[in-house]
N, C-alpha and C positions, 0 to 999 in steps of 0.2 A: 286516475284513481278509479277501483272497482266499485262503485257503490254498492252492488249487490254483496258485499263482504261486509260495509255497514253493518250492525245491530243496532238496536235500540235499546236504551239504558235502563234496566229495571226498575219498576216503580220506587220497589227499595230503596232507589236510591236517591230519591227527591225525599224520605221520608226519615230525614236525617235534620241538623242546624244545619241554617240557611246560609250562614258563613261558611261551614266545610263543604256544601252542594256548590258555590257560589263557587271556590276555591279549584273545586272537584272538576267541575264545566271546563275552565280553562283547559285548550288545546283540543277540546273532546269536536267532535264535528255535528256543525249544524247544516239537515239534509233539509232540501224541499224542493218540488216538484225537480228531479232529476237532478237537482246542484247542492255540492256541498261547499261549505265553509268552514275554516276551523275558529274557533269562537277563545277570541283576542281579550276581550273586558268583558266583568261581571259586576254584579252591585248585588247585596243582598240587605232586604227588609226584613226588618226581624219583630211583628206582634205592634198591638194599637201603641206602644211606648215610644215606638220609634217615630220619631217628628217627622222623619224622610219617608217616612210606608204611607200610601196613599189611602190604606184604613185608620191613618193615627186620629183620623178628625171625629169618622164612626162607620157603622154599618151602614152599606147603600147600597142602590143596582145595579150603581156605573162599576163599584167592587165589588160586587158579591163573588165571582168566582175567586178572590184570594182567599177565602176561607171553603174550598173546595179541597179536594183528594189530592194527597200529591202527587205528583210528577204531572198536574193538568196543565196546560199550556193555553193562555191565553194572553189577548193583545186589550191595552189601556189606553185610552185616551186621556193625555195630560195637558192642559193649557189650552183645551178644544183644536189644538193642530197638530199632536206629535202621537201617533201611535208606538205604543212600546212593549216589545215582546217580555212576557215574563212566564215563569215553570214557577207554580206552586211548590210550596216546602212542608217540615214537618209535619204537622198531623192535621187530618182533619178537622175543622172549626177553629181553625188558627190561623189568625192572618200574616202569611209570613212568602214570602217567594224571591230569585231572584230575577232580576233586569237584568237580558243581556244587551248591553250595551257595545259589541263589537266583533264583527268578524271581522279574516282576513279580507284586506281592500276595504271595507268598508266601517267608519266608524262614527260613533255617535249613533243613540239610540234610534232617535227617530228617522236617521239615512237606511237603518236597517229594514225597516217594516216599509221600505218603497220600493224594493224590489221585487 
């Protein structure tokens, strides 16, 4: 695979619902440092209503970047041992993003963020 033939996916396009972003990812490729992967499972969090979004409890430090800008990418500590990659979603001050939860070869969330 050419990486350098990669792009990277337009903001616009985290700045949609987090279920068709979630939906969206699948097959798309996930690049870092020189390796790509193509991204197998997604989960998405949808706003404080959802019991699964780790803002449903409230606003705090450990989340603040899910109510960040979309397409922001950051990583969550859940359970204090599983780091978990997620891309922010629709709009700013809304806490909503997906979990990717699986490339190829490697699955389950927190397998991902050890390499």
């Amino acid at each position: 695979m050419d990486l350098e033939k990669l792009r990277p996916l337009p903001r616009e396009f985290y700045a949609r619902k987090t279920v068709k972003v979630a939906k969206e990812l699948l097959g798309k490729y996930l690049v870092y440092k020189n390796k790509a992967w193509i991204i197998t499972e997604t989960e998405a969090y949808c706003g404080m209503k959802d019991k699964a979004c780790h803002a449903s409890w409230r606003k705090r430090a450990s989340c603040e970047h899910l109510w960040g800008r979309p397409g922001h990418l950051y990583v969550y500590l859940t359970y204090g041992i599983h780091y978990m990659l997620n891309i922010v979603t629709e709009k700013n001050n809304y806490p909503a993003a997906v979990l990717i939860r699986g490339v190829d070869k490697i699955n389950g969330p927190g397998r991902l963020t050890n390499f």
